[in-house]
C-alpha positions in Angstrom: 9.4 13.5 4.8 7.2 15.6 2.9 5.9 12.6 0.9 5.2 10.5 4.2 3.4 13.7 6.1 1.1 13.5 2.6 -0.4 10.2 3.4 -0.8 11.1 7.5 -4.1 12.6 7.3 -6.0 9.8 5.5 -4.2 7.3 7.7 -4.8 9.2 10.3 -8.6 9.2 9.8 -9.0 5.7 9.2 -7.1 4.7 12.3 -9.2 7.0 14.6 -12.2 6.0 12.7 -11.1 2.5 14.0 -10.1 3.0 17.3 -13.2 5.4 18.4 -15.6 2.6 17.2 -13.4 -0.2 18.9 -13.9 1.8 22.4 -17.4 2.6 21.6 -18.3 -1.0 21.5 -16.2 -1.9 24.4 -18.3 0.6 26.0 -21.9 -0.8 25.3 -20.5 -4.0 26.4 -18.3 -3.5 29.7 -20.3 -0.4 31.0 -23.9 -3.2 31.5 -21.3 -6.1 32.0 -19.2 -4.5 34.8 -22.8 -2.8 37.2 -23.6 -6.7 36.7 -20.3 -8.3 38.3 -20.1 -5.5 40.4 -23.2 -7.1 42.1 -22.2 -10.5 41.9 -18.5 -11.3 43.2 -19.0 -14.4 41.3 -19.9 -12.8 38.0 -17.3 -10.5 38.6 -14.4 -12.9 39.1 -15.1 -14.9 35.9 -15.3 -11.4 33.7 -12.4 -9.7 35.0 -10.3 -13.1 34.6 -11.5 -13.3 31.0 -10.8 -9.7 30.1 -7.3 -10.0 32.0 -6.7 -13.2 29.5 -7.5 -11.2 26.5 -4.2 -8.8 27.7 -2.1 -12.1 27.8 -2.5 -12.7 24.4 0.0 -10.5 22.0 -2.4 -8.0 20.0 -0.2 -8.8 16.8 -1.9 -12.6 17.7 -4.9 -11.7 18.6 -5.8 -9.6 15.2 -4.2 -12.9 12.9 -6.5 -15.0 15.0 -10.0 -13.4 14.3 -9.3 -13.8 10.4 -9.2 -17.3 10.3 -12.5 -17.4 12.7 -14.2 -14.9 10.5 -13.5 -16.4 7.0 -14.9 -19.7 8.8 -18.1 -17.9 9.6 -18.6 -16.8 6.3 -18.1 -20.2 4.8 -20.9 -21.3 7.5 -23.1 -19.2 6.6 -22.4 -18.7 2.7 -20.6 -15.4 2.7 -21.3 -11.9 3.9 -19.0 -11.8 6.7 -15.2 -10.0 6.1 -12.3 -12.0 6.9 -10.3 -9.0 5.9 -10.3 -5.4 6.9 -12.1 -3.5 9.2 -14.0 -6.2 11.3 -11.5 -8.2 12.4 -9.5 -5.3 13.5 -12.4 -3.9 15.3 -13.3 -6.8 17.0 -9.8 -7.6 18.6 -9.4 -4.0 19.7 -12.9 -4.3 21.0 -11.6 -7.1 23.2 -8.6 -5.0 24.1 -10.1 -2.3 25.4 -13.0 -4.2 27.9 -10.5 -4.7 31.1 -9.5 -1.4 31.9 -13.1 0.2 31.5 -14.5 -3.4 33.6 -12.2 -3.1 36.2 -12.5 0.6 37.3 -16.2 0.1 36.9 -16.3 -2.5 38.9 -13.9 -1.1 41.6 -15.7 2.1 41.9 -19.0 0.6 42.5 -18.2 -1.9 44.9 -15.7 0.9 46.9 -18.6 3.0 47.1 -19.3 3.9 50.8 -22.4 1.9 52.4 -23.8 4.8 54.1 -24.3 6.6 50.9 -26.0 3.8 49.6 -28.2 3.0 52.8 -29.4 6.5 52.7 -30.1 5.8 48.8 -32.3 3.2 50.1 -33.7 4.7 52.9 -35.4 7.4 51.0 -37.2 4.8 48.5 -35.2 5.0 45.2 -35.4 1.8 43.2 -32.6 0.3 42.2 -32.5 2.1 38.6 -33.0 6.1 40.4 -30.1 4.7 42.8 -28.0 3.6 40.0 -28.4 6.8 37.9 -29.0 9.5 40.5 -26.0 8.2 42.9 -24.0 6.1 41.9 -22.9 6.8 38.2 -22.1 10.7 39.4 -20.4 9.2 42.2 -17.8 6.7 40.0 -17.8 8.3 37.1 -14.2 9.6 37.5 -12.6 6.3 38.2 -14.1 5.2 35.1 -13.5 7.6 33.0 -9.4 7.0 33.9 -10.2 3.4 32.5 -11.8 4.9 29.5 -8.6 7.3 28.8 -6.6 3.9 29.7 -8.3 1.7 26.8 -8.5 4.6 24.4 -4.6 5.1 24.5 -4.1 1.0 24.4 -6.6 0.7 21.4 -5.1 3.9 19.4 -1.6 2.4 19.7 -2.6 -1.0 18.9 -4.5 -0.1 15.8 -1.3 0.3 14.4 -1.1 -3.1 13.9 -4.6 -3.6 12.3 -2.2 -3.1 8.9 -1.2 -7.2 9.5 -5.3 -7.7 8.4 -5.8 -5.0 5.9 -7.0 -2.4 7.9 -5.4 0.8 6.3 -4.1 2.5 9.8 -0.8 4.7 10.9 0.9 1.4 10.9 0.9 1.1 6.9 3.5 4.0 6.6 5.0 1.7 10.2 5.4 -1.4 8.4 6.7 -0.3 5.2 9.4 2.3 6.4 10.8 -0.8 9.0 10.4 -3.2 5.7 12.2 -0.9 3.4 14.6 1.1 5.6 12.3 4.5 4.9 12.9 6.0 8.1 11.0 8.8 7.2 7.8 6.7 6.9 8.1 5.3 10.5 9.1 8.6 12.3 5.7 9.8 10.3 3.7 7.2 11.5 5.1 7.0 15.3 4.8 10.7 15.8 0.9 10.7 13.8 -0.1 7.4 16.3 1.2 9.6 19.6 0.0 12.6 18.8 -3.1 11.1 17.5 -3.1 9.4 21.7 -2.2 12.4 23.4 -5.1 14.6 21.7 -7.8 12.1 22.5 -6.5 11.2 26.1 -6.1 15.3 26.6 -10.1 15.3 25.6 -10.8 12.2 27.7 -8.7 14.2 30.7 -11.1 17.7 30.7 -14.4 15.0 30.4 -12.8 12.9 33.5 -12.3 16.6 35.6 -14.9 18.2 34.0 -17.1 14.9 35.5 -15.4 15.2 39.3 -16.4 18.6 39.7 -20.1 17.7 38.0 -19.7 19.8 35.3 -21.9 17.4 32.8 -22.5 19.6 29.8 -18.5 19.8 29.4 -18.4 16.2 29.7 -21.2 16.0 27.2 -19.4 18.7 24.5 -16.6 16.0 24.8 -18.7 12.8 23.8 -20.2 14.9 21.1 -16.4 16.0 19.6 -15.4 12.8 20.0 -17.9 11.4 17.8 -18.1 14.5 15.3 -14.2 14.0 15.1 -15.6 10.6 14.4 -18.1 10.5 12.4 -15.4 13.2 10.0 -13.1 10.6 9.4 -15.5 8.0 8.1 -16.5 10.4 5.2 -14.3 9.2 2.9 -15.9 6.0 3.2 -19.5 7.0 2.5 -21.0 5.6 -0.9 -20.9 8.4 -3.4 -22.8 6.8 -6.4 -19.5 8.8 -8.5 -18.3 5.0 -10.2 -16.6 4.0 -7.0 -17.1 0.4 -8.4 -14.2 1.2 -10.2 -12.0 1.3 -7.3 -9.7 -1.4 -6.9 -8.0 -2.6 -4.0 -4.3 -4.0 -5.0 -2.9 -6.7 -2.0 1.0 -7.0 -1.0 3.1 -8.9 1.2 5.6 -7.5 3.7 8.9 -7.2 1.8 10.0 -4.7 -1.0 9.6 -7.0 -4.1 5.6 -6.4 -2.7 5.7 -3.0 -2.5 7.1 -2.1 -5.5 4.8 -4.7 -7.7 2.0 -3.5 -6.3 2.1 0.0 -7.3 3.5 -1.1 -10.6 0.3 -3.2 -11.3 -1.7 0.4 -9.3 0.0 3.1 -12.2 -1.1 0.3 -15.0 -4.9 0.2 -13.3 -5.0 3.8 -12.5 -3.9 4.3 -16.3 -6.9 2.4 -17.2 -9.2 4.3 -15.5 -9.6 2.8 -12.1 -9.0 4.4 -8.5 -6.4 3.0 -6.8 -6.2 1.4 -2.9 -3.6 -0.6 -1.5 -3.2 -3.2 1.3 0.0 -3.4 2.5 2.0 -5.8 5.4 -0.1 -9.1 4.5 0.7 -12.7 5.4 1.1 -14.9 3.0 -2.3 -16.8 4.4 -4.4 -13.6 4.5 -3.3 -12.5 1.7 -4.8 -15.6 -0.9 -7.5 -15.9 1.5 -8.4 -12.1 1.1 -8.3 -12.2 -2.9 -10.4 -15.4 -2.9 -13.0 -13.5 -1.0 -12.6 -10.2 -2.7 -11.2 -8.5 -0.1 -8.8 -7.6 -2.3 -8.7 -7.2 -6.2 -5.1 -8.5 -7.5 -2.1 -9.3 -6.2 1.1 -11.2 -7.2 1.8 -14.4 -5.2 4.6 -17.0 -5.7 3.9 -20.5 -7.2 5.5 -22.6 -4.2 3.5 -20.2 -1.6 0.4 -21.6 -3.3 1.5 -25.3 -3.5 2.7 -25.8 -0.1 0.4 -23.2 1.7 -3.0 -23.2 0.5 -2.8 -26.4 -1.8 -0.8 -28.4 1.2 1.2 -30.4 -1.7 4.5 -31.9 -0.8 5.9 -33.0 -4.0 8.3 -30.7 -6.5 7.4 -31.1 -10.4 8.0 -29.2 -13.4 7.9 -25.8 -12.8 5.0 -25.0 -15.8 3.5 -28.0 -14.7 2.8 -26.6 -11.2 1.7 -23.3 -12.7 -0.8 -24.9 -14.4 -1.7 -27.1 -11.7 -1.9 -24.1 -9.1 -4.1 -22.2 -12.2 -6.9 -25.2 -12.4 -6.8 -25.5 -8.6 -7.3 -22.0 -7.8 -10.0 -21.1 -10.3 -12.2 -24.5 -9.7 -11.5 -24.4 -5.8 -11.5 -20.8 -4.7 -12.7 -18.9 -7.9 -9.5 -17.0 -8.3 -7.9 -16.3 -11.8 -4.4 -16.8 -12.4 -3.6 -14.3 -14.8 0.0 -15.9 -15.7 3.3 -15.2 -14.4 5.5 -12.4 -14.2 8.8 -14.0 -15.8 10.8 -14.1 -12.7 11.5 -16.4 -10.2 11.9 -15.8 -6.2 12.9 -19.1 -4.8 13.2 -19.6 -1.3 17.1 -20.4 -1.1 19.8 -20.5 1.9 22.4 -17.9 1.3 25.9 -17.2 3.3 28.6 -14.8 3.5 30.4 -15.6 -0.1 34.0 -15.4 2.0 32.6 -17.8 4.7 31.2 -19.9 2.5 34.1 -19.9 0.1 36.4 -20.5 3.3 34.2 -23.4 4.3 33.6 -24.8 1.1 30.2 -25.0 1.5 28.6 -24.8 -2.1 25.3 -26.6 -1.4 22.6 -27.3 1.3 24.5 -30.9 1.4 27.5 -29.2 1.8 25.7 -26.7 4.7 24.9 -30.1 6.9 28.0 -30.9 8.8 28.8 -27.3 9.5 25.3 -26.5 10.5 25.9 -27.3 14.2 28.3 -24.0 14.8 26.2 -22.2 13.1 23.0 -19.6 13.6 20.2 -19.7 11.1 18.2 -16.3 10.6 15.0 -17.0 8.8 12.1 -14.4 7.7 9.0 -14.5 10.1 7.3 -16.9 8.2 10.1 -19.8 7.3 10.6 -21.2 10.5 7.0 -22.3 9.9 6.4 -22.6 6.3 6.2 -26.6 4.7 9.7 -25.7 2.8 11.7 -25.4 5.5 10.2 -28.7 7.0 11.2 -30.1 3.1 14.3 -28.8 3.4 14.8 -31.1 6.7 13.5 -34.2 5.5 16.1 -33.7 2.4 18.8 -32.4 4.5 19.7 -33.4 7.9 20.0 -29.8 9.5 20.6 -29.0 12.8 21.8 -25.4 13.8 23.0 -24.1 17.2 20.4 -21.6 16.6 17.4 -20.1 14.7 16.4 -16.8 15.3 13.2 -15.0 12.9 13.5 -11.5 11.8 12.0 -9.3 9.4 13.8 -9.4 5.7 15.3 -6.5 6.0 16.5 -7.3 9.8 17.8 -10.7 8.5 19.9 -9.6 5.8 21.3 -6.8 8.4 22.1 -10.0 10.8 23.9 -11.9 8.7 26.0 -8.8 7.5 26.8 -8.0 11.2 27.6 -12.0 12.2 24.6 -12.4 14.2 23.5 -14.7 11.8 25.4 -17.4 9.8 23.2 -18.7 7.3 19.7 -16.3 6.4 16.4 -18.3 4.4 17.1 -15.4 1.1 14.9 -14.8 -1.5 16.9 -15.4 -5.1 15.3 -12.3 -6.8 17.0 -10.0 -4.3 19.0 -7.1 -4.9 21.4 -7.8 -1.8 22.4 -11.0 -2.9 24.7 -9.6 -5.1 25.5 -6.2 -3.6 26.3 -8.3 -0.6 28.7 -10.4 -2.3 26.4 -13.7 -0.7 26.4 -17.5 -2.1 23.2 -19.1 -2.5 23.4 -22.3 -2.1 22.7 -25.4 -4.4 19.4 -27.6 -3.5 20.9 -31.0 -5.3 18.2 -32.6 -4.0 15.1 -30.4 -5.1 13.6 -30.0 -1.9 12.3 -26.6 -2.9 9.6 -26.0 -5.2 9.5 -23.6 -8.1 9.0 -20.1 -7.2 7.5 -18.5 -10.5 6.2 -15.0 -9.2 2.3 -15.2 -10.4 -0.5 -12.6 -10.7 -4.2 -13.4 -9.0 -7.1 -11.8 -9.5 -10.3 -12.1 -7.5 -13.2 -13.7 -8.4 -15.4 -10.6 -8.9 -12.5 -9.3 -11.5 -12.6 -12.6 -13.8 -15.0 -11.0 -16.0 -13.8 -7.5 -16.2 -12.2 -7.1 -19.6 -10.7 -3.8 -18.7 -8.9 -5.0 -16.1 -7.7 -8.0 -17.5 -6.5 -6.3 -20.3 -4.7 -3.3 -18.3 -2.3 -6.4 -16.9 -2.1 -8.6 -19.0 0.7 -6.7 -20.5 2.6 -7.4 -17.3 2.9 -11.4 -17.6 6.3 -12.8 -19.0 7.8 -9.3 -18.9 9.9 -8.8 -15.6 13.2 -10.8 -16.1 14.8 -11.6 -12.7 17.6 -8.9 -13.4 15.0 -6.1 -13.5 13.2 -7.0 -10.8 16.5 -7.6 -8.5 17.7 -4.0 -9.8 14.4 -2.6 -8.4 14.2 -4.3 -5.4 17.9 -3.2 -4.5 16.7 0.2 -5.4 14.7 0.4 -2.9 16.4 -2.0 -0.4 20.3 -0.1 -0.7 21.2 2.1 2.0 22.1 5.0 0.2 20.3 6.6 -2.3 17.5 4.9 -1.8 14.0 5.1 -3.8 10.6 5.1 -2.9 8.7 1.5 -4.1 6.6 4.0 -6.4 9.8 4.9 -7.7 11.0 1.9 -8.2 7.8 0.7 -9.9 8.2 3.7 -12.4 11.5 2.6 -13.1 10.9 -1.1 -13.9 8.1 -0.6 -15.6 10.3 1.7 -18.1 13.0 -0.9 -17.8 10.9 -3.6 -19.4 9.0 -0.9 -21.8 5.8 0.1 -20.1 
């Protein structure tokens, strides 16, 4: 606990930092917007319907979606714009945050009693003196609930701005859920709600403090609000102290990720670089991100490439695709492939070893006729991916159910019979600690798997960098690297990824 309270406060920053300017900008826009509709029932049926749609769409869906229309952008108009990070994150929690403040404006102004505003008009103000004299004093309690509305919505949805590379509360989130650190997720729960209850207590006094008129209060609130604000966005100001020598190290959302990533971070921060990371990414976002220098480096896996961003279909040598997936990526995207790692993590179906053994089922051939009593659980990308389509052209499956969880969720359902049959990955711990059978692919539906390391473009000519990794390629055999995943993975006794990175790199002598 003590080690997941340490990384709170500069979590904690960045994810106010993000949420403050998310409800500033939904400010500027839905306080002009909603006076407008409020004077046009037409105007005002066509916003509120459009903000309301926004709240239909899942957040977690909404944040994925602005990355693919950002990076599109900034192929339009040559670069410039981040796919990754904090913009895409801000804009979908800008979006998040419109209705509540729309709707209460726009209540409040057309609930306002006609008298008042006859007698506005009967004593000559113009529009503008009626607006600002009358009746902004007069609502500004209705909207100021909508405000402390949208701020507690935007502060707990920030959490999943991690899913984009926004660092947030939801990192230590993400990773305790992925690797069973409970610690990390009470952390991070208790830091987002507290963070919500101190800002909505603040929004509270301005929205009484406005009732009674008291504006100066109101005003001291605004001003914290954006001192507290401004605070947490120090860390990001340019220092001119080398911070070009900061790196930013990508990783996916399972604990093979984790634990490479701070093994490549201790071997960067060894050669003299400050260390970020950017945790919880898709396998989409992340290759896009290091092909626009969002990130620095990150290890992906051959057949991800192949199928995913190189939309092949066919299986060949496994060097053979490396190097294909090298040439592709450097002359396409401007990403260096580094080399590989020395292990493999295949996509591979996996049962029970006594069910399997009981069935007889020794390969996906053998999987087919029994598939129809039995319940598939697949990571949250599978279902989806072009191998598991592969795997369906090769083999005739058909399952009485699928079901997606997380990986560490999976593995739990097939222990606990939920699930039958789980999509595993072959360089995992639990495969052996869980006495599973991987089964045979006699038909080589699935492409090769070889775990590679990618740097960005910006990176191909940094020699020091290069040459603080190199040492990494060929070294990790598959044992290692499923010893340190199940480190990490086991319930009892469990390690930190960081620990687990400082053992395998002393396992392979590094």
């Amino acid at each position: 606990m003590t080690d997941a309270l340490a990384r709170v406060p500069g979590l904690a920053a960045q994810h106010l930092l993000l949420a403050m300017a998310a409800l500033a900008l939904a400010l500027a826009i839905a306080l002009p917007l909603g006076v407008r509709a409020a004077r046009s029932p037409r105007l005002a049926g066509v916003v509120l319907g459009a903000a309301s749609l926004v709240q239909t769409i899942p957040s977690l869906a909404l944040l994925a979606l602005f990355y693919p229309v950002l990076l599109w952008l900034s192929g339009l108009v040559g670069g410039g714009i981040p796919a990754l990070g904090f913009l895409p994150a801000l804009l979908a929690l800008t979006l998040y945050a419109l209705l509540p403040i729309v709707r209460n404006l726009v209540t409040g102004l057309t609930g306002l009693d006609p008298a008042v505003l006859e007698a506005a008009d009967g004593i000559g103000m113009t529009p503008r003196q009626k607006l600002w004299r009358v009746e902004a004093p007069l609502v500004l309690p209705i909207v100021m609930a909508g405000i402390r509305t949208a701020a507690v919505w935007t502060i707990g949805a920030a959490t999943l701005s991690t899913t984009v590379g926004q660092p947030s509360l939801g990192d230590l989130i993400f990773a305790g859920l992925q690797t069973q650190a409970w610690t990390l997720v009470i952390a991070g729960c208790i830091a987002a709600a507290a963070l919500a209850l101190a800002v909505d207590a603040l929004l509270g006094l301005a929205e009484r403090a406005a009732g009674r008129r008291r504006w100066p209060l109101v005003w001291g609130v605004a001003a914290a609000l954006l001192l507290a604000t401004l605070a947490a966005s120090v860390p990001l100001w340019p220092r001119g102290d080398g911070s070009d020598r900061t790196v930013v190290i990508g990783a996916k959302n399972f604990s093979e990720q984790y634990i490479l990533a701070r093994l490549i971070g201790a071997r960067l921060e060894r050669a003299g670089y400050t260390v970020s990371y950017r945790d919880g990414l898709g396998s989409a976002v992340a290759f896009g991100a290091v092909a626009g220098d969002g990130i620095d480096v990150y290890v992906d896996y051959a057949g991800t490439i192949w199928t995913g961003a190189m939309a092949r279909r066919d299986v060949i040598p496994r060097e053979a695709q490396v190097r294909a997936i090298a040439d592709w990526a450097q002359k396409s995207r401007g990403v260096t492939l580094l080399g590989t790692l020395g292990f493999e993590n295949a996509y591979a179906l996996a049962m029970r070893g006594a069910d399997a053994r009981a069935k007889g089922i020794a390969t996906i051939a053998d999987l087919v006729p029994a598939a129809p009593a039995l319940a598939l659980g697949a990571d949250l990308e599978f279902l989806d991916r072009p191998e598991w389509a592969a795997i369906r052209r090769a083999y005739p499956l058909r399952f009485a159910s699928t079901t997606p969880y997380s990986p560490t969720f999976m593995y739990r359902a097939l222990a606990s019979g939920r699930a039958d049959v789980i999509s595993a990955f072959s360089s995992d711990g639990r495969i052996a600690a869980d006495d599973l059978t991987v089964l045979a692919d006699p038909r080589g539906a699935i492409p090769g798997y070889d775990a590679i390391l990618l740097l960005a473009p910006s990176r191909r000519g940094d020699a020091r960098f290069r040459d603080a990794l190199r040492p990494l390629v060929g070294r990790i055999p598959v044992a290692a690297m499923r010893e340190a995943n199940y480190r990490v993975d086991r319930d009892r006794d469990k390690q930190t990824p960081e620990a687990a990175a400082a053992w395998l790199a002393a396992r392979i002598g590094l």
